[in-house]
TILUMVEX-546284 format. One record per residue (C-alpha): residue number from 1; residue in one letter; x, y, z. Coordinates in steps of 0.1 Angstrom, whole numbers. Layout:
! residues N
+-----+---+-------+-------+-------+
!   k ! r !     X !     Y !     Z !
+-----+---+-------+-------+-------+
! NUM ! A !     X !     Y !     Z !
...
+-----+---+-------+-------+-------+
! end
This chain:
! residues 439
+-----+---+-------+-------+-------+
!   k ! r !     X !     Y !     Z !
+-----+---+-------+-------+-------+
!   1 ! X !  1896 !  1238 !   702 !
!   2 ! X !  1889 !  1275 !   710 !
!   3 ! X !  1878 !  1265 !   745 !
!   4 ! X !  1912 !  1245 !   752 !
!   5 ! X !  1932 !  1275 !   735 !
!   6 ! X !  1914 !  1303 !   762 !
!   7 ! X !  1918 !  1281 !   792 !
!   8 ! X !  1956 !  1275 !   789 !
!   9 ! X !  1961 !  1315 !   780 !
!  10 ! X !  1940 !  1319 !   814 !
!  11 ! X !  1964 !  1306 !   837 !
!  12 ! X !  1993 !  1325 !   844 !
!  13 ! X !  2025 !  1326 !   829 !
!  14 ! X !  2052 !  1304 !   847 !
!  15 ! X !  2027 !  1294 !   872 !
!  16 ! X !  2045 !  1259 !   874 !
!  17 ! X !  2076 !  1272 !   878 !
!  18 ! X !  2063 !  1294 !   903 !
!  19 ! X !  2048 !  1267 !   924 !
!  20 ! X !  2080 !  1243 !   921 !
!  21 ! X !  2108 !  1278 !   934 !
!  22 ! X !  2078 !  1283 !   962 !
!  23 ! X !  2082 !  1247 !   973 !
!  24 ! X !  2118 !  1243 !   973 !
!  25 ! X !  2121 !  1275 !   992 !
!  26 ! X !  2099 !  1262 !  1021 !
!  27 ! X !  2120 !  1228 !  1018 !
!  28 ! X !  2148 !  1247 !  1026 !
!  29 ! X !  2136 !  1270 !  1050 !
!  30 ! X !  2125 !  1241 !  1071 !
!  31 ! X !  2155 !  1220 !  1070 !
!  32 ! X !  2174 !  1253 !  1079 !
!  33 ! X !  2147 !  1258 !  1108 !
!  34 ! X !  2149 !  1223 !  1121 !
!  35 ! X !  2190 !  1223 !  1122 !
!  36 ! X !  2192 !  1255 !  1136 !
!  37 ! X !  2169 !  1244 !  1161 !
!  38 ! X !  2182 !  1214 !  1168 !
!  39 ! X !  2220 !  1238 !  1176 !
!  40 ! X !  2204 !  1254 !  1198 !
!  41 ! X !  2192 !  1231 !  1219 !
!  42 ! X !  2225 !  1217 !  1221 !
!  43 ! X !  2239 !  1249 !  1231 !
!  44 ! X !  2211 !  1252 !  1261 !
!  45 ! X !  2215 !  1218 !  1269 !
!  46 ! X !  2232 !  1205 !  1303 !
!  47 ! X !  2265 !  1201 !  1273 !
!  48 ! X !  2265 !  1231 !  1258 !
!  49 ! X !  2280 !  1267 !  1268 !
!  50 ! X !  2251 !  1291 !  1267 !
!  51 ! X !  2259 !  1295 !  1299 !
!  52 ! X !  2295 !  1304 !  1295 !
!  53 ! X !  2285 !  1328 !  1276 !
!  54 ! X !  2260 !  1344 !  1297 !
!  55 ! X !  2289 !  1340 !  1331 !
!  56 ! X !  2316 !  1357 !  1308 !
!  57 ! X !  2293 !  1386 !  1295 !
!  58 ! X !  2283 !  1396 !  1331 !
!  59 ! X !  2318 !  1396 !  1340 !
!  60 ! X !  2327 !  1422 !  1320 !
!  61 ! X !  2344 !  1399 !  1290 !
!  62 ! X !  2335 !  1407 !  1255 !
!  63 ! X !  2321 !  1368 !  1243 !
!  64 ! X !  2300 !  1360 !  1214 !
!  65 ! X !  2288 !  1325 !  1199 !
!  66 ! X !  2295 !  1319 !  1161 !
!  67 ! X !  2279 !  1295 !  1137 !
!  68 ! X !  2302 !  1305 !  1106 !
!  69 ! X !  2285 !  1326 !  1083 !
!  70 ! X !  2305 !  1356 !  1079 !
!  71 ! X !  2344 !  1364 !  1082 !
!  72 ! X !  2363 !  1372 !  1115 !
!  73 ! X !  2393 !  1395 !  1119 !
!  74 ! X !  2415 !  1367 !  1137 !
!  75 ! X !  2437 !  1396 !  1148 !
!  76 ! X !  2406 !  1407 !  1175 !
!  77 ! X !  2400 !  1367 !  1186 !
!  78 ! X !  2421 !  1368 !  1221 !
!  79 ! X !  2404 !  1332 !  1225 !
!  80 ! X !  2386 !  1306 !  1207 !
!  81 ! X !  2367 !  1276 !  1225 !
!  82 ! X !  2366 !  1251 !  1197 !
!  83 ! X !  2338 !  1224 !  1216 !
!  84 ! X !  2341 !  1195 !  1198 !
!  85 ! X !  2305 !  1172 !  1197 !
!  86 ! X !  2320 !  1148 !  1176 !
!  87 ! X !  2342 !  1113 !  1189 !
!  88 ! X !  2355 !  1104 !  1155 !
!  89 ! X !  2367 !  1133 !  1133 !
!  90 ! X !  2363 !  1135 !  1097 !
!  91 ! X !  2340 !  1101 !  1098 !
!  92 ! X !  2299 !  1105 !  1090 !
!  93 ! X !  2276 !  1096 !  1113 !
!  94 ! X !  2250 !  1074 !  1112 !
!  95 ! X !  2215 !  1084 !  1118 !
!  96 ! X !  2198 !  1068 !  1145 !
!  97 ! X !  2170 !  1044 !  1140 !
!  98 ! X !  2151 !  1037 !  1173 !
!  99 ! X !  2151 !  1058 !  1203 !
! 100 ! X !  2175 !  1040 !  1221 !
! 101 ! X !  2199 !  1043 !  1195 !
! 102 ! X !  2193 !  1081 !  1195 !
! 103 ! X !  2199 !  1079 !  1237 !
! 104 ! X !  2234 !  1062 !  1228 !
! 105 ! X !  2244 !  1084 !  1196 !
! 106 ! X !  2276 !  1094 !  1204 !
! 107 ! X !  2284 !  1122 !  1181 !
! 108 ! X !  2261 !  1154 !  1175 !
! 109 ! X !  2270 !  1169 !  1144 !
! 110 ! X !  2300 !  1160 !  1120 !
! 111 ! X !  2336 !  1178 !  1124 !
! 112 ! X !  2365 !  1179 !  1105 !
! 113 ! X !  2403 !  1177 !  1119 !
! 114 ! X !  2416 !  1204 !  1091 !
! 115 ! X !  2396 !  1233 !  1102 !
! 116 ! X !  2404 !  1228 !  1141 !
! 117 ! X !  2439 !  1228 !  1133 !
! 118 ! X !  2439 !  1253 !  1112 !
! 119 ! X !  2420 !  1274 !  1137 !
! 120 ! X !  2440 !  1265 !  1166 !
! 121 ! X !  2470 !  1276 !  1147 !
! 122 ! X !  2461 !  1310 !  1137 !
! 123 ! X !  2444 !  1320 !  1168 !
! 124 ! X !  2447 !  1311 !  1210 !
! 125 ! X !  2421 !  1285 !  1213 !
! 126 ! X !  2410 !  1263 !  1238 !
! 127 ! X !  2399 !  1229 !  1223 !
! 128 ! X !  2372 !  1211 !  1241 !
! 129 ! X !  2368 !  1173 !  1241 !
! 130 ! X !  2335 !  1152 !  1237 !
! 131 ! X !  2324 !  1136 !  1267 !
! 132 ! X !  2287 !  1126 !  1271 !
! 133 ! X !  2263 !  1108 !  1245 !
! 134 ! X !  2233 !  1123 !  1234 !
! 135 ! X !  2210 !  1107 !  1262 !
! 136 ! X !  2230 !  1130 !  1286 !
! 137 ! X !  2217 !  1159 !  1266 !
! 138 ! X !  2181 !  1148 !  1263 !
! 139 ! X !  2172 !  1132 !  1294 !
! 140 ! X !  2194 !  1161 !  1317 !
! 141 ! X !  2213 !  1124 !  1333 !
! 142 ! X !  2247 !  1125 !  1341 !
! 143 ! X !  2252 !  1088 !  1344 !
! 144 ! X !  2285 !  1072 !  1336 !
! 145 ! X !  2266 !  1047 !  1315 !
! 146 ! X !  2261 !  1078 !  1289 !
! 147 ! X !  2302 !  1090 !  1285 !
! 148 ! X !  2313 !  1081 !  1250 !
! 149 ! X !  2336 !  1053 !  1241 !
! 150 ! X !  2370 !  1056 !  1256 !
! 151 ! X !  2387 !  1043 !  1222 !
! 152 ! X !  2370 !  1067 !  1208 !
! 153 ! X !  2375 !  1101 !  1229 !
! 154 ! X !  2412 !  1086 !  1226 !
! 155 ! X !  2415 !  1085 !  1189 !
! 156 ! X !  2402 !  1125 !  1187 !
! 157 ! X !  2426 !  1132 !  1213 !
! 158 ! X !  2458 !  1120 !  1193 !
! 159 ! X !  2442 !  1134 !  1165 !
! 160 ! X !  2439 !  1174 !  1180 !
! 161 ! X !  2470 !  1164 !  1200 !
! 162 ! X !  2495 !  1151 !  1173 !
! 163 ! X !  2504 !  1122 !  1197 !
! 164 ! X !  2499 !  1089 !  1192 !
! 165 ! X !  2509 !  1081 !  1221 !
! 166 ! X !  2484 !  1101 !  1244 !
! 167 ! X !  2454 !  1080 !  1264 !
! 168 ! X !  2427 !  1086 !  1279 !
! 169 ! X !  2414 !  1077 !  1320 !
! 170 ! X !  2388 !  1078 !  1342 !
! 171 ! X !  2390 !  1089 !  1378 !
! 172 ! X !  2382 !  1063 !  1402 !
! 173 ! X !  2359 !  1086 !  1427 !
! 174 ! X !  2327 !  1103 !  1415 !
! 175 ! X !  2340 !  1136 !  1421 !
! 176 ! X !  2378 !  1144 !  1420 !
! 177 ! X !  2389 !  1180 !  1430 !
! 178 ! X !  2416 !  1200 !  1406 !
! 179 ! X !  2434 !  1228 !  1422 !
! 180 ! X !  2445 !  1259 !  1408 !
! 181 ! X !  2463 !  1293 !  1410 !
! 182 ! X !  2443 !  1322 !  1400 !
! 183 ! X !  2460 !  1351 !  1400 !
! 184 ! X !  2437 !  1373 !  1422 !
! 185 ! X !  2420 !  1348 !  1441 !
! 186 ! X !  2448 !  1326 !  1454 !
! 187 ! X !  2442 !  1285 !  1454 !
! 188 ! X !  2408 !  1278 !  1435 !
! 189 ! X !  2392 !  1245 !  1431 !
! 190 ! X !  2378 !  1226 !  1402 !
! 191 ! X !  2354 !  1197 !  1409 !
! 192 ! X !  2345 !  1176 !  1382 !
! 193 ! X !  2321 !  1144 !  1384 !
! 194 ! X !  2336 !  1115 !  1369 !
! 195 ! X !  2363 !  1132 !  1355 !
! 196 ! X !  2379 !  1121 !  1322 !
! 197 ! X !  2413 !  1135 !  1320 !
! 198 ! X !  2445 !  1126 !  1302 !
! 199 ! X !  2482 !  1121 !  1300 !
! 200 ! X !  2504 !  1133 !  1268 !
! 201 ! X !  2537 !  1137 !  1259 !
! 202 ! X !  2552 !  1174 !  1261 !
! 203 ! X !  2518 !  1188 !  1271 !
! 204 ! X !  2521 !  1209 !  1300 !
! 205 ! X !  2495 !  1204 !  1329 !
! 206 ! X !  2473 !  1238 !  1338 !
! 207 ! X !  2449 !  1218 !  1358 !
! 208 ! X !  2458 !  1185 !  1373 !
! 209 ! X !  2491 !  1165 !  1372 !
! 210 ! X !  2508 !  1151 !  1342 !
! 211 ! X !  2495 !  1119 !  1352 !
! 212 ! X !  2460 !  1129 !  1351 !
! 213 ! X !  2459 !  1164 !  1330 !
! 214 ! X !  2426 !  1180 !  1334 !
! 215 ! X !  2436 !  1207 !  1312 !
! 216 ! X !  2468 !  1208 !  1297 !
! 217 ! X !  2486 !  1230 !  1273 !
! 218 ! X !  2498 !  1207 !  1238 !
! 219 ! X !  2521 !  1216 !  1208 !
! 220 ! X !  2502 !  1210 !  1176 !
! 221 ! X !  2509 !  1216 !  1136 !
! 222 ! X !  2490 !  1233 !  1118 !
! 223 ! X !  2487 !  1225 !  1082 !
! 224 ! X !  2512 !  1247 !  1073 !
! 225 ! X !  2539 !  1232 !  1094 !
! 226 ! X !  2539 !  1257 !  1120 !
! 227 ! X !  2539 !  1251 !  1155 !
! 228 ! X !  2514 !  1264 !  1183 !
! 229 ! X !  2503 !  1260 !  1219 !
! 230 ! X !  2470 !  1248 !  1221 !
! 231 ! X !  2451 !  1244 !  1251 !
! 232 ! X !  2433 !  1211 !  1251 !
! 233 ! X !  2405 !  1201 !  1279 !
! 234 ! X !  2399 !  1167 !  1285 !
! 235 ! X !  2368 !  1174 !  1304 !
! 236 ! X !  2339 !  1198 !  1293 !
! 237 ! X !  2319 !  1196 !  1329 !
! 238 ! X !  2348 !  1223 !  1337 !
! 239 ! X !  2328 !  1252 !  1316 !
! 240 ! X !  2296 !  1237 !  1303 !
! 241 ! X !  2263 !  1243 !  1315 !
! 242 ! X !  2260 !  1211 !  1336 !
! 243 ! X !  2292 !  1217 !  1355 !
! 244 ! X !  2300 !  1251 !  1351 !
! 245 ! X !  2278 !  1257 !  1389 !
! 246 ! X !  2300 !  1230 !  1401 !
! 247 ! X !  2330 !  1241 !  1429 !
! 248 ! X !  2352 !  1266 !  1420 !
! 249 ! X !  2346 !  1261 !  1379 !
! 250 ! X !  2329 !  1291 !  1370 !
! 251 ! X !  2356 !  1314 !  1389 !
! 252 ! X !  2387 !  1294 !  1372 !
! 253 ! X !  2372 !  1296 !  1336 !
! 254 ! X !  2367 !  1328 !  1347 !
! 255 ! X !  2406 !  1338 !  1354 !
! 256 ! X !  2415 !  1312 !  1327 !
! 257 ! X !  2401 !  1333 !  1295 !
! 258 ! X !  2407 !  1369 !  1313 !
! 259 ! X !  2444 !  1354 !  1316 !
! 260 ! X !  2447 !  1338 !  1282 !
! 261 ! X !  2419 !  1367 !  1264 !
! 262 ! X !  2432 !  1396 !  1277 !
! 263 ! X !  2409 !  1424 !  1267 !
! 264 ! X !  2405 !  1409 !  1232 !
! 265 ! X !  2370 !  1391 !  1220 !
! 266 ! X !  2363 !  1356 !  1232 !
! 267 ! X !  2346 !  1331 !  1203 !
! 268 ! X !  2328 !  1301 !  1214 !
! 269 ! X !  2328 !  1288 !  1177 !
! 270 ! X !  2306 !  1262 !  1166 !
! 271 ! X !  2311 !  1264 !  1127 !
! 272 ! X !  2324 !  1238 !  1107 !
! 273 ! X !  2342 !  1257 !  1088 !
! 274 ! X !  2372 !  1284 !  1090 !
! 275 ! X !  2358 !  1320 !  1087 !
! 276 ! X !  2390 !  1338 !  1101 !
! 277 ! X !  2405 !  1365 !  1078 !
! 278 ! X !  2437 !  1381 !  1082 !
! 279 ! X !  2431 !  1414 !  1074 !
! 280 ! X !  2470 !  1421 !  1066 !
! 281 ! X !  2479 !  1392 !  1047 !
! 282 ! X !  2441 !  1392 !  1032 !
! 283 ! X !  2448 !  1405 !   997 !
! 284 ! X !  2431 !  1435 !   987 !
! 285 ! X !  2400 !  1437 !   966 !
! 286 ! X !  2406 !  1460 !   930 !
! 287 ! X !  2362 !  1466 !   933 !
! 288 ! X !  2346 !  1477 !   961 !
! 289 ! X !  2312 !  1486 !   970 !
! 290 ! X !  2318 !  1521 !   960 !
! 291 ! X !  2322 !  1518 !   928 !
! 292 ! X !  2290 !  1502 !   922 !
! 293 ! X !  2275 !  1530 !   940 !
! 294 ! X !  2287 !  1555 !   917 !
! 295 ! X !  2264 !  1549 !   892 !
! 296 ! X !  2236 !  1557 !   917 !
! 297 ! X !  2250 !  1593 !   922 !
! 298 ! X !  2241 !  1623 !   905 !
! 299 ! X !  2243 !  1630 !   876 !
! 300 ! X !  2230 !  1587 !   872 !
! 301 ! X !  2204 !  1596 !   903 !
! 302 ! X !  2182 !  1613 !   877 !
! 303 ! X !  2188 !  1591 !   848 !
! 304 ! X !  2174 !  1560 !   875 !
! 305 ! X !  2147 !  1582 !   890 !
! 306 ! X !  2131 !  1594 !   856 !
! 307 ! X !  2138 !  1555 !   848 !
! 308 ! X !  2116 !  1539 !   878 !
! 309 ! X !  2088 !  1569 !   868 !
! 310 ! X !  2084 !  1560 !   836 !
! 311 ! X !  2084 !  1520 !   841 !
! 312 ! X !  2057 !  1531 !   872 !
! 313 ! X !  2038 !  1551 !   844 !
! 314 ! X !  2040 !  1527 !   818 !
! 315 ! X !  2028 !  1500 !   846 !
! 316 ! X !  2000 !  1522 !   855 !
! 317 ! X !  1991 !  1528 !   817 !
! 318 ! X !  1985 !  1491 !   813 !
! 319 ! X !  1971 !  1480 !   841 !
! 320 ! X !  1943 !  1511 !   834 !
! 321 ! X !  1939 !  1496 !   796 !
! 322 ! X !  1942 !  1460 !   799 !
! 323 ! X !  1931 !  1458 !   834 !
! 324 ! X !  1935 !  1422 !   855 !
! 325 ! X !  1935 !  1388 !   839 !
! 326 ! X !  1902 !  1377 !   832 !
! 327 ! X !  1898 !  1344 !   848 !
! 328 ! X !  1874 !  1315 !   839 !
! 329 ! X !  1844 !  1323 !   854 !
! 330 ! X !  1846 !  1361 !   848 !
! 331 ! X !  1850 !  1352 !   807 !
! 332 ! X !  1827 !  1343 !   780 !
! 333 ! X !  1810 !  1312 !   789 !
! 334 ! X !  1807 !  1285 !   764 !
! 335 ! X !  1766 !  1281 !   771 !
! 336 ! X !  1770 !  1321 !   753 !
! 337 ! X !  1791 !  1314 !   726 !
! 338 ! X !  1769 !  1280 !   717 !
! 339 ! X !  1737 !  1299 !   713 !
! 340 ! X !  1756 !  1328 !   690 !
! 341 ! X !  1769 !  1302 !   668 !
! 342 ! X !  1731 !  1285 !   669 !
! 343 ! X !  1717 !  1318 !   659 !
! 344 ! X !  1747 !  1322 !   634 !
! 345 ! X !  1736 !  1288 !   618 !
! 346 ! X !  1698 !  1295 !   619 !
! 347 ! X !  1702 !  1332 !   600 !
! 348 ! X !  1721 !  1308 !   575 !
! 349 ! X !  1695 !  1283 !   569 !
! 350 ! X !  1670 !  1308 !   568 !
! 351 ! X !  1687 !  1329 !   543 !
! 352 ! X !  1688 !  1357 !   563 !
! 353 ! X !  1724 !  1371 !   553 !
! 354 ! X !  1716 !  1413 !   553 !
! 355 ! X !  1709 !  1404 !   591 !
! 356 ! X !  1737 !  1382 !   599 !
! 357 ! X !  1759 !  1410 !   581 !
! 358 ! X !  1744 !  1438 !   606 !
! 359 ! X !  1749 !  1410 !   635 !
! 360 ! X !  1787 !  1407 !   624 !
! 361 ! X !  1797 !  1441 !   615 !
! 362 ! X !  1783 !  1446 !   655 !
! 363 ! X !  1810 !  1423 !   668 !
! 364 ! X !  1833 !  1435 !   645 !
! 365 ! X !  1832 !  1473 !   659 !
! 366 ! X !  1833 !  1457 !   694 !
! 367 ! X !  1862 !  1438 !   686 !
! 368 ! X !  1877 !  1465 !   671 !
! 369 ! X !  1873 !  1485 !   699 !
! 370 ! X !  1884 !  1464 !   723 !
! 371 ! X !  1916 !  1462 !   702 !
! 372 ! X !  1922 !  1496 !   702 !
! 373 ! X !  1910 !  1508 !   742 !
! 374 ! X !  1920 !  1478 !   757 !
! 375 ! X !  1890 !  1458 !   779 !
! 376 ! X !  1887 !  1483 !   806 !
! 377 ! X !  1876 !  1512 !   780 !
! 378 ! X !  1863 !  1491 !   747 !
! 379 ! X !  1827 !  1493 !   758 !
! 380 ! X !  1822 !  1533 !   758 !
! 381 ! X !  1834 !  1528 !   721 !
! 382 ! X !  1822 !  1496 !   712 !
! 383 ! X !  1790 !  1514 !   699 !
! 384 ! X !  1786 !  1523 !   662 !
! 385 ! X !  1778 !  1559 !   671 !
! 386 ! X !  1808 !  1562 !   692 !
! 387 ! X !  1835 !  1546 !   671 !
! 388 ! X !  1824 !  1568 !   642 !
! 389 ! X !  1827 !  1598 !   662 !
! 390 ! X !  1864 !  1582 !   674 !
! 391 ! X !  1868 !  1578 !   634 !
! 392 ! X !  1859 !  1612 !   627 !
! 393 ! X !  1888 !  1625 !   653 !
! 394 ! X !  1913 !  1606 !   645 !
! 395 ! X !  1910 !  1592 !   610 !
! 396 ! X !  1887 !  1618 !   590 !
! 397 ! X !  1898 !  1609 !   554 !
! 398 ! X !  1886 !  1572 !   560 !
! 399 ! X !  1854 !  1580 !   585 !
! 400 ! X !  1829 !  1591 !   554 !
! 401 ! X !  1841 !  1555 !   539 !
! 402 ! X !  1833 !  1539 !   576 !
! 403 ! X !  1802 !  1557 !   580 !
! 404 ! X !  1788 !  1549 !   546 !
! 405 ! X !  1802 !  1512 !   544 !
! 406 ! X !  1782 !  1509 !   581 !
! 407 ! X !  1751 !  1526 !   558 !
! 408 ! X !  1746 !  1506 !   532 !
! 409 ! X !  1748 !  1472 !   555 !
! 410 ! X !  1723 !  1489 !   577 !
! 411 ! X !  1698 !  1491 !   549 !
! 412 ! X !  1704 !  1455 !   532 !
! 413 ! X !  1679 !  1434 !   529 !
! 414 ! X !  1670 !  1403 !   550 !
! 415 ! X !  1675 !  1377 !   519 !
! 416 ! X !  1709 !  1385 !   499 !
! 417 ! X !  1726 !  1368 !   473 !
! 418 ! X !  1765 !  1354 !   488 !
! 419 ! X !  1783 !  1375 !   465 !
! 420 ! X !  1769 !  1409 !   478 !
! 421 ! X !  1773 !  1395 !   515 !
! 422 ! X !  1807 !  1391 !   508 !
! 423 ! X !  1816 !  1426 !   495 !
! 424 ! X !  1799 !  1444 !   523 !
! 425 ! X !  1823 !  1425 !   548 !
! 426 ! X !  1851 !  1428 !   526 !
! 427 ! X !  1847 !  1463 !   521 !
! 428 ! X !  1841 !  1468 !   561 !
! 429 ! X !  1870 !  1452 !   570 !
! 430 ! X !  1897 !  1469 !   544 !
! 431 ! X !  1878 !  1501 !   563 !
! 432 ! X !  1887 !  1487 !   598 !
! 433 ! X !  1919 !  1475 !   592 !
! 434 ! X !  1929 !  1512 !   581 !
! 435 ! X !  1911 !  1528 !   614 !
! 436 ! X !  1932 !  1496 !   636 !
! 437 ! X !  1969 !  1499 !   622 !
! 438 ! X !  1966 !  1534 !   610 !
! 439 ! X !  1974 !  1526 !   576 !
+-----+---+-------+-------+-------+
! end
């Protein structure tokens, strides 16, 4: 029973609780990991706009990527490129179960319809359709086999459009050339391989012909009612990595963001959510930081600082006293405490209780001791010459008591009647528990 009671005190406090918070921790730290990594292989990929990025930056325009995370002053967004990796809105995907069906996924993470149109309407943005499958991305093929359904890419169109009546098309030539008017560097051309482009009522054609829009500017409704010019592409070879070396379409994108920008921040925003704050309609917070920090400023600072000393001190003080947990194998083993009960036992039988008296009032200073140094001091005073001398310092009106008490069980006899046995360790331990709870 003892032995069960000194191993469970042995392990530490909350250990299992510990273990279970260290595990889901690492959980979530890899599933954060993996789809993090998985975003940013997109982004690198012959789909993504890394490169945009990179081509704007060394052009002098102020561009960032955002995952969501954090809130944005819309008022400092001159543009926001909304890519859209996802061919049927507000619908879960399935996970893919076979390689192939991971070449011919068709969606590459989940989107909703109410934050793009909430973001289109509150900032200048420039809404990118879906064009290629996954296989495009992970095989670095650009084969018409991998574009995504054209049912599909049509339904998100009149979603982001508000048309129902906008389609979808396919040029007829593997590459189709798109002309357009910079404003510094006269007639530029776009060249697009198998272009996907698209014709919708009241949008406005930038690049191509109403017929065939490349890139078109659309009247959508926010979900407020209002109503905003959004600039819709049709195609994403224009600006992504894979086609962003292609003709003229780094220089057009180019003149197409510095025209539409100005010298505000461009966003390529990948988030799911809205993170745009309004800093004038924002309403304003009654707390603040500050007044948090107040407490942390004289005259507080030295109320906090004598505080952390005296918790360091009082840390110090115990870990001097009590010293580290004493695991298994440091502690008493139970081969030990066996052969002191044996020899316990055998001084019974025998009839030798004046020795088994001196043998316990031993263990009973040690103990004491130990109760009143803590481990890391107990055996400097776990002697009888030292604990009386301790006795004599701190508790002289009870140390003659102690000192003759530890006397007369000194000179007992081997063979004593029960009776006597029994006053000697009573009248030890009403002597002890004086000395131990200074009573």
């Amino acid at each position: 029973m003892s032995d069960t009671q000194r191993t469970d005190r042995s392990r530490p406090f909350g250990f299992d609780a510990l273990l279970i918070a260290g595990i889901c921790l690492i959980v979530i730290g890899a599933g954060w990991y993996l789809l993090s990594q998985r975003q940013q292989s997109l982004r690198q990929s012959p789909s993504g706009l890394d490169g945009l990025q990179i081509w704007l930056q060394s052009n002098g325009v102020s561009a960032q990527s955002f995952t969501g995370g954090w809130l944005m002053d819309e008022t400092a967004i001159g543009l926001m490129i909304i890519p859209l990796y996802d061919t049927a809105l507000d619908q879960e995907s399935q996970y893919p179960a076979s390689k192939e069906e991971l070449l011919l996924q068709q969606d590459e993470y989940d989107l909703s319809l109410d934050p793009i149109t909430e973001k289109s309407g509150r900032v200048p943005s420039l809404v990118v359709l879906p064009k290629w499958r996954s296989g495009m991305r992970l095989t670095g093929l650009a084969h018409p086999y991998l574009r995504a359904e054209r049912a599909r890419l049509t339904e998100t169109l009149r979603k982001i459009t508000g048309n129902d009546e906008a389609a979808l098309q396919y040029a007829s030539v593997p590459f189709t050339e798109f002309r357009y008017q910079a404003e510094d560097d006269g007639a530029l051309y776009a060249n697009i391989y198998a272009a996907q482009t698209f014709t919708a009522e009241g949008c406005e054609p930038v690049l191509g012909t109403r017929e065939a829009m490349l890139l078109g500017e659309c009247p959508t409704i926010s979900q407020d009612g209002d109503l905003s010019e959004t600039l819709v592409l049709s195609d994403p070879d224009l600006l992504n990595n894979h086609g962003l070396r292609l003709g003229d379409n780094a220089r057009i994108i180019l003149d197409l963001v510095r025209r539409n920008a100005g010298e505000k921040n461009v966003v390529i925003d990948y988030s799911r959510s809205t993170w745009l704050r309004d800093p004038v309609s924002a309403p304003t917070r009654e707390r603040t930081w500050g007044d948090l920090l107040r407490f942390f400023s004289p005259p507080f600072l030295t109320l906090w600082a004598g505080a952390a000393i005296l918790l360091i001190m009082s840390l110090w003080r115990a870990a001097l006293r009590y010293g580290p947990i004493v695991s298994d194998l440091a502690a008493t083993g139970s081969g030990k405490l066996t052969a002191v009960r044996a020899r316990a036992r055998l001084m019974r039988l025998s009839g030798q209780d004046g020795d088994l008296i001196r043998e316990y009032s031993a263990a009973r200073i040690a103990a004491s001791a130990n109760t009143l140094f803590g481990p890391a001091h107990a055996g400097h005073y776990s002697g009888e010459s030292e604990f009386l001398k301790y006795a004599e310092r701190r508790h002289p009106e009870v140390a003659g008591r102690l000192r003759a008490v530890l006397s007369d069980i000194a000179a007992l006899p081997a063979h004593l009647p029960a009776a006597a046995a029994a006053r000697h360790v009573d009248e030890l331990e009403q002597v002890l528990e004086i000395i131990i709870h200074d009573t």
